[in-house]
ChimeraX commands (.cxc) that place a marker at each C-alpha (Angstrom):
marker #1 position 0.00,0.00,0.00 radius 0.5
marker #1 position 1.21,3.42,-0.98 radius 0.5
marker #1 position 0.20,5.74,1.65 radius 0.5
marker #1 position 0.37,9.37,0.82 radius 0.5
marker #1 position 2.42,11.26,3.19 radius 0.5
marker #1 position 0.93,14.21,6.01 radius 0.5
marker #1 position 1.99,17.50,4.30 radius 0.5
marker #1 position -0.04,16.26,0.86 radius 0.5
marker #1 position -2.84,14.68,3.22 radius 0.5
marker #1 position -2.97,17.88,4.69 radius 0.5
marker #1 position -2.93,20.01,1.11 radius 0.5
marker #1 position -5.02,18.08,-0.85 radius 0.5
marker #1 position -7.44,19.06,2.17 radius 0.5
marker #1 position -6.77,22.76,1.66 radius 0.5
marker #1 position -7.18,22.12,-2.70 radius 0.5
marker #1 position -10.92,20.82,-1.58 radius 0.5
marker #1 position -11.27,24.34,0.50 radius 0.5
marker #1 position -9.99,26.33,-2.62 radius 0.5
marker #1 position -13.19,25.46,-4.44 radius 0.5
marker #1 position -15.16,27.39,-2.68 radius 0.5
marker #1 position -13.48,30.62,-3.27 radius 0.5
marker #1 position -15.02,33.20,-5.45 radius 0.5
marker #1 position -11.92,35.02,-6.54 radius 0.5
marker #1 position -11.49,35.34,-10.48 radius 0.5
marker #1 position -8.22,36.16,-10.18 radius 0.5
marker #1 position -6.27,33.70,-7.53 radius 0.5
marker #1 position -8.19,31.23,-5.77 radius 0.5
marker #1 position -6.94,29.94,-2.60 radius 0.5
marker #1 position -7.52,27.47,0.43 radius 0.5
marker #1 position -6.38,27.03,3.64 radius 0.5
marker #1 position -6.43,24.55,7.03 radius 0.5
marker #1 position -4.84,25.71,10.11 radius 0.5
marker #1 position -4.13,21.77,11.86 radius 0.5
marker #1 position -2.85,21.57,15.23 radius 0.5
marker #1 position -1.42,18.87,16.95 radius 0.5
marker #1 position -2.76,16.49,13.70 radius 0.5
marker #1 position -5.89,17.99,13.91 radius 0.5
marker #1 position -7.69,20.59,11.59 radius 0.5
marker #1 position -8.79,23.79,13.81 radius 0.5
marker #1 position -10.23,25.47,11.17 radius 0.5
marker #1 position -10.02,26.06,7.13 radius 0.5
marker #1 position -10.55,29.43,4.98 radius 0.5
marker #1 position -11.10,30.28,1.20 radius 0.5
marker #1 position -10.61,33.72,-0.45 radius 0.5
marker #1 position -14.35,35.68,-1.00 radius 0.5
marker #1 position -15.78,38.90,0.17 radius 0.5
marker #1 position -16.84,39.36,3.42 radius 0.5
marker #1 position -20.21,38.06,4.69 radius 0.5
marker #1 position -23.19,39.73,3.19 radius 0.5
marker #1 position -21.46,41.29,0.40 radius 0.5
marker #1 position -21.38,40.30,-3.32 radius 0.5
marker #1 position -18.74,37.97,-4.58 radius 0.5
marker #1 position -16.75,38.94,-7.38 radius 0.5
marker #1 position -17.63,35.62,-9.24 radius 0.5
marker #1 position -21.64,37.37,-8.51 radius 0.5
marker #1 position -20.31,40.21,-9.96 radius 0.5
marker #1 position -18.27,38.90,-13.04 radius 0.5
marker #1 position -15.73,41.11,-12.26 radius 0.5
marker #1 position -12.63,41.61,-10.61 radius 0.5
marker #1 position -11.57,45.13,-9.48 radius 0.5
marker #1 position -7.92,44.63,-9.52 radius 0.5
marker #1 position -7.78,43.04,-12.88 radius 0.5
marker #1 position -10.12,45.44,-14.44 radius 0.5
marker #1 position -7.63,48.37,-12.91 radius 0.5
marker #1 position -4.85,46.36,-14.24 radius 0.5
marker #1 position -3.01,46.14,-10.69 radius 0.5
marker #1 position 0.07,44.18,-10.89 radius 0.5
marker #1 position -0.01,40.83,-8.93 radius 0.5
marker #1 position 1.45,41.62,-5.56 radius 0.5
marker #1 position -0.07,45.31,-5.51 radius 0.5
marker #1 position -3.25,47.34,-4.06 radius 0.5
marker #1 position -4.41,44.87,-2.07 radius 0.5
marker #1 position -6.73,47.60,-0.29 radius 0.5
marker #1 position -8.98,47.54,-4.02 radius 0.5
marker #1 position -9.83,43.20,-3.03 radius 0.5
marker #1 position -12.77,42.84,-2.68 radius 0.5
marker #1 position -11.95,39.47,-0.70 radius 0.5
marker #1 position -10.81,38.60,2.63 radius 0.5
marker #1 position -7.95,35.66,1.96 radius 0.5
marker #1 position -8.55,32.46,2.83 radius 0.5
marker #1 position -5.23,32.98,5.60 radius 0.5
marker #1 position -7.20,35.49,7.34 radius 0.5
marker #1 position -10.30,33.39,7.32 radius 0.5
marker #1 position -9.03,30.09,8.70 radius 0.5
marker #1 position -7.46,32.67,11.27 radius 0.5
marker #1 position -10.55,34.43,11.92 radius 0.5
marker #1 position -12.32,31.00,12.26 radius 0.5
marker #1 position -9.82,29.72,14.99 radius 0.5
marker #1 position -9.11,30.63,18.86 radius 0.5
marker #1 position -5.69,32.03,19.14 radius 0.5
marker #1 position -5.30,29.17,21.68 radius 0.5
marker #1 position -5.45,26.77,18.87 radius 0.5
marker #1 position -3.29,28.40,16.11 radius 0.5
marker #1 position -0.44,29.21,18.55 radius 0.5
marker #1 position 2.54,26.81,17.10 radius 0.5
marker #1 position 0.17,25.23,14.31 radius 0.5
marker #1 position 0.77,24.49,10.83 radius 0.5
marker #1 position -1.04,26.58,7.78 radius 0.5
marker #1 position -1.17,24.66,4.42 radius 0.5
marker #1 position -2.05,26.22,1.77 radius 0.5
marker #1 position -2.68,26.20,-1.69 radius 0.5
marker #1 position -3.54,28.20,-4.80 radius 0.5
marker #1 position -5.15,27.66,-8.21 radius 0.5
marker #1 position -6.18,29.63,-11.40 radius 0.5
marker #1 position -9.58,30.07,-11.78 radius 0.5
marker #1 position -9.37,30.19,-15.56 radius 0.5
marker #1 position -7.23,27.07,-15.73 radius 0.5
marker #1 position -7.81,25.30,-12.25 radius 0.5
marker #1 position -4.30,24.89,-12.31 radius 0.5
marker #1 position -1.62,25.04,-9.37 radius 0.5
marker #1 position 0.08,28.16,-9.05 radius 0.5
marker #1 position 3.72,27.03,-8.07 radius 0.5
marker #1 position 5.81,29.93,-5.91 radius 0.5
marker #1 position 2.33,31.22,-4.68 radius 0.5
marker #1 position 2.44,33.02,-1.07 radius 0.5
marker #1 position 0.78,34.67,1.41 radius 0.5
marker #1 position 0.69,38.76,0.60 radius 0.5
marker #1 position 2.53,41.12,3.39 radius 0.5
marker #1 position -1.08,41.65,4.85 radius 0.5
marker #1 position -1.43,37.93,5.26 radius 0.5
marker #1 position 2.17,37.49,6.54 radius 0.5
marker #1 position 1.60,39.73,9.90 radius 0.5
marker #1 position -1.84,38.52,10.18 radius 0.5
marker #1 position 0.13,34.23,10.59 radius 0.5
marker #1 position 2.95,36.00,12.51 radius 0.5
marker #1 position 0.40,37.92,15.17 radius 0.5
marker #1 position -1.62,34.77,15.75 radius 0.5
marker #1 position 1.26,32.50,16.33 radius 0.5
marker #1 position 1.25,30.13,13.17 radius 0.5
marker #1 position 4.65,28.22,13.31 radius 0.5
marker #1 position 5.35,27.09,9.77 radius 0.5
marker #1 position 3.53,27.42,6.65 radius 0.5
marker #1 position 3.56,24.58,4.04 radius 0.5
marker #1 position 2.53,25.65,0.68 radius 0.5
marker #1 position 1.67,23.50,-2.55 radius 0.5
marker #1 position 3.63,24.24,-5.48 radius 0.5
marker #1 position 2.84,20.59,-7.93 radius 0.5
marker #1 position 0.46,17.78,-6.73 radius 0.5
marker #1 position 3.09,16.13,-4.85 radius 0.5
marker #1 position 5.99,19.25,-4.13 radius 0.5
marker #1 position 5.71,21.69,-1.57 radius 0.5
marker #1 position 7.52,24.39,0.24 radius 0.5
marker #1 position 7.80,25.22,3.86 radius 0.5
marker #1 position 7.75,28.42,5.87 radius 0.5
marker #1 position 9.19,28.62,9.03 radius 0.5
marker #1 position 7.58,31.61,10.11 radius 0.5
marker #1 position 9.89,33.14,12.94 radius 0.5
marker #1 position 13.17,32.40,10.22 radius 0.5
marker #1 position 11.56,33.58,6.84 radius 0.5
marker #1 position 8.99,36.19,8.26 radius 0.5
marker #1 position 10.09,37.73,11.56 radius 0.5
marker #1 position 13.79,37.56,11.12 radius 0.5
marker #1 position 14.18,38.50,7.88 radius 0.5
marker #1 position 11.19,41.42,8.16 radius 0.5
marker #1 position 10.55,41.74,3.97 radius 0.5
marker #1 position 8.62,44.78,5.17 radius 0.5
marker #1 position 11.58,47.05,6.47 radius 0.5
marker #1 position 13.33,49.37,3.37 radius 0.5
marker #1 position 16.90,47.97,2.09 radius 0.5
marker #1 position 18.95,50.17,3.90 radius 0.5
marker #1 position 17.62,49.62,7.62 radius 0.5
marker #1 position 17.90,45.76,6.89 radius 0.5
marker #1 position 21.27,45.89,5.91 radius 0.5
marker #1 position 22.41,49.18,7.49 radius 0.5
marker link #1:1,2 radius 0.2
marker link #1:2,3 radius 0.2
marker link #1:3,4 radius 0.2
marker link #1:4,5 radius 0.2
marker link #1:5,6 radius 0.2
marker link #1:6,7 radius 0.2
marker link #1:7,8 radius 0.2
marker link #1:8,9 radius 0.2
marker link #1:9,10 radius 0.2
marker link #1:10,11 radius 0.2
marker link #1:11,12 radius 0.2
marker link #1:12,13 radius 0.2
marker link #1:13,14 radius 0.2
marker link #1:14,15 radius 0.2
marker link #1:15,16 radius 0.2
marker link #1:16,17 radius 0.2
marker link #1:17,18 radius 0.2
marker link #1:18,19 radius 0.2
marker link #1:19,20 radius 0.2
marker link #1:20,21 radius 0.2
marker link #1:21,22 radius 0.2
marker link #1:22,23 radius 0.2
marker link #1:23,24 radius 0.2
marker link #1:24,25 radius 0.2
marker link #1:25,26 radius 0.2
marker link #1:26,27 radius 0.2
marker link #1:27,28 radius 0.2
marker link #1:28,29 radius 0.2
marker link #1:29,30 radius 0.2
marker link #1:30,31 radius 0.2
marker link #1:31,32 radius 0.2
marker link #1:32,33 radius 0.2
marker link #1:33,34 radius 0.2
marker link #1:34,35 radius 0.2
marker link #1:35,36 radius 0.2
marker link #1:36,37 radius 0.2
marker link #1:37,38 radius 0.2
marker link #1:38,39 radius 0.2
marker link #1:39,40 radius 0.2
marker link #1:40,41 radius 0.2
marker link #1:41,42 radius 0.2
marker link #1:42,43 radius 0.2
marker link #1:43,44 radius 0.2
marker link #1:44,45 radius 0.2
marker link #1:45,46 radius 0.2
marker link #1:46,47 radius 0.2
marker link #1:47,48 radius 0.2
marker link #1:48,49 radius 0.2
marker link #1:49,50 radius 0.2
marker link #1:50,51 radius 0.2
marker link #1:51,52 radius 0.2
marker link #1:52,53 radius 0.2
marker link #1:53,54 radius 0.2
marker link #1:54,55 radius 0.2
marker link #1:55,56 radius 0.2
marker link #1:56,57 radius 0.2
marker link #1:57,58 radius 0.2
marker link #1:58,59 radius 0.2
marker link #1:59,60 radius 0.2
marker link #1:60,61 radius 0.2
marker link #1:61,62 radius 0.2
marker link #1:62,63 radius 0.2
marker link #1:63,64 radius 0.2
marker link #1:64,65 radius 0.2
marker link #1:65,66 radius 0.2
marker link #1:66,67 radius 0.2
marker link #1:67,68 radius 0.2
marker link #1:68,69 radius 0.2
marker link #1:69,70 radius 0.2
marker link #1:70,71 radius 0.2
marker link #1:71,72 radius 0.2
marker link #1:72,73 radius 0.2
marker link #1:73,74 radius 0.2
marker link #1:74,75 radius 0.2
marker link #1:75,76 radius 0.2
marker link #1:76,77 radius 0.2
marker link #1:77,78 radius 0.2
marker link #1:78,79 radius 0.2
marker link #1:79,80 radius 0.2
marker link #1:80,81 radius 0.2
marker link #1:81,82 radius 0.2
marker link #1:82,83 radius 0.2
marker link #1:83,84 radius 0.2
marker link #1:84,85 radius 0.2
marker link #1:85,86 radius 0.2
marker link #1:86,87 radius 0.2
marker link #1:87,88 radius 0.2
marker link #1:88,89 radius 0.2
marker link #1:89,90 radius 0.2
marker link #1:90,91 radius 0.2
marker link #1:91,92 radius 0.2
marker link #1:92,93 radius 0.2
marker link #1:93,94 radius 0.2
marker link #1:94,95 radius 0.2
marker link #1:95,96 radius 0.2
marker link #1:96,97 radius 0.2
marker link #1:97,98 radius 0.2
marker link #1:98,99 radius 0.2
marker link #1:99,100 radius 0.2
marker link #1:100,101 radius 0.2
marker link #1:101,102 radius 0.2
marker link #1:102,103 radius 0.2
marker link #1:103,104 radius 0.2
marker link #1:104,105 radius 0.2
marker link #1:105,106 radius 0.2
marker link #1:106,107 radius 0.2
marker link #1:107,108 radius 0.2
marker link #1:108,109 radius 0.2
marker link #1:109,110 radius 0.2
marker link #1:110,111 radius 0.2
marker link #1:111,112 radius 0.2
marker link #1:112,113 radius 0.2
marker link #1:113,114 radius 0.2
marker link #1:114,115 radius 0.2
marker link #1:115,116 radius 0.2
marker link #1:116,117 radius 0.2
marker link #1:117,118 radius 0.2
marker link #1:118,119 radius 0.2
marker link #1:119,120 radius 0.2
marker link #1:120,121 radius 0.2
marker link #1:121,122 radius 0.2
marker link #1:122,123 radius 0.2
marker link #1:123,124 radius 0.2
marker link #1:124,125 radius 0.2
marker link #1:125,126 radius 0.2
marker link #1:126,127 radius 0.2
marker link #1:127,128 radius 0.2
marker link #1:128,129 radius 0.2
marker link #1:129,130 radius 0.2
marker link #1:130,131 radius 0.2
marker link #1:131,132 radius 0.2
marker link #1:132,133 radius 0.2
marker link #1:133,134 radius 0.2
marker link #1:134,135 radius 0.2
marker link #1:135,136 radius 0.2
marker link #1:136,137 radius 0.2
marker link #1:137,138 radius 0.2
marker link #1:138,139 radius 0.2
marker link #1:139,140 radius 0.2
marker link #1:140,141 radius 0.2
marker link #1:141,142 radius 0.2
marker link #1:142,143 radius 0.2
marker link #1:143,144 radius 0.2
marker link #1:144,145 radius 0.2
marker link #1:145,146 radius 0.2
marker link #1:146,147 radius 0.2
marker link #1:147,148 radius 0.2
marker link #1:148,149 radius 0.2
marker link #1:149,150 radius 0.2
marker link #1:150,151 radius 0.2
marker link #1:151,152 radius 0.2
marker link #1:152,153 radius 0.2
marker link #1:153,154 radius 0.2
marker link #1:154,155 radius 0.2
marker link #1:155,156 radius 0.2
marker link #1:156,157 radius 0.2
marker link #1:157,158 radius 0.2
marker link #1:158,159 radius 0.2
marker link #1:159,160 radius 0.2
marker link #1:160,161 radius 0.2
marker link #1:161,162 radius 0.2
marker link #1:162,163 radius 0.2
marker link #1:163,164 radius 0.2
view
């Protein structure tokens, strides 16, 4: 019997979450699991109450042409990060695992080097998330360990005070 190791257990969970996201641009799942148990999972869609862009048929960012990476303020979603973190008690998320992946909409297929955006990042880092593990094929991943890649080397500070 070939048994399919934890990390892909764990992110082929997270695809099945991605299919609920309503995102025409990026859509994304997430599981937050804790001690081998999920604590709660999260897709990327607008907030509770409020029209979806896949209701709308449109995307704001891509119909402003907004570089991947940029404006995040002009999403109309909250990301399915800060929804599994949102659906969790600190208590549970402090030291856990978030896997993660992301698919095109258009093509339903994997988005390899995908991440979490800078909003995302301090939202893991406040709640305590250890280590990220991120799908890049159907059977490769990569992992983030959170205090190492995020807090130590702080992406958010200019050049010269990082290196000054």
């Amino acid at each position: 019997m070939n048994r399919i190791d934890k990390e892909n257990y764990y992110l082929d969970i997270a695809e099945t979450v991605l299919e609920r996201s309503t995102c025409l641009r990026r859509c994304y799942g997430a599981i937050i699991v804790q001690h081998d148990e999920i604590v709660s999972t999260g897709y990327n869609g607008a907030p509770r109450g409020r029209k979806n862009c896949a209701d709308l048929g449109m995307c704001t960012r891509e119909t402003l042409n907004i570089p991947s990476g940029q404006r995040y303020e002009l999403c109309r979603s909250v990301h399915a990060e800060a929804n599994a973190i949102i659906s969790a008690a600190r208590s549970e998320v402090l030291g856990a695992t978030l896997y993660m992946v992301c698919k095109d909409p258009k093509t339903g297929a994997l988005i390899p080097e995908s991440t979490s955006c800078s909003m995302c990042r301090r939202l893991i880092i406040n709640a305590g998330i250890s280590r990220l593990v991120i799908r890049d094929t159907p059977d490769s991943y990569r992992v983030v360990d959170v205090q190492r890649d995020w807090v130590e080397q702080d992406d958010s500070l200019p050049q010269l005070v990082q290196h000054g």
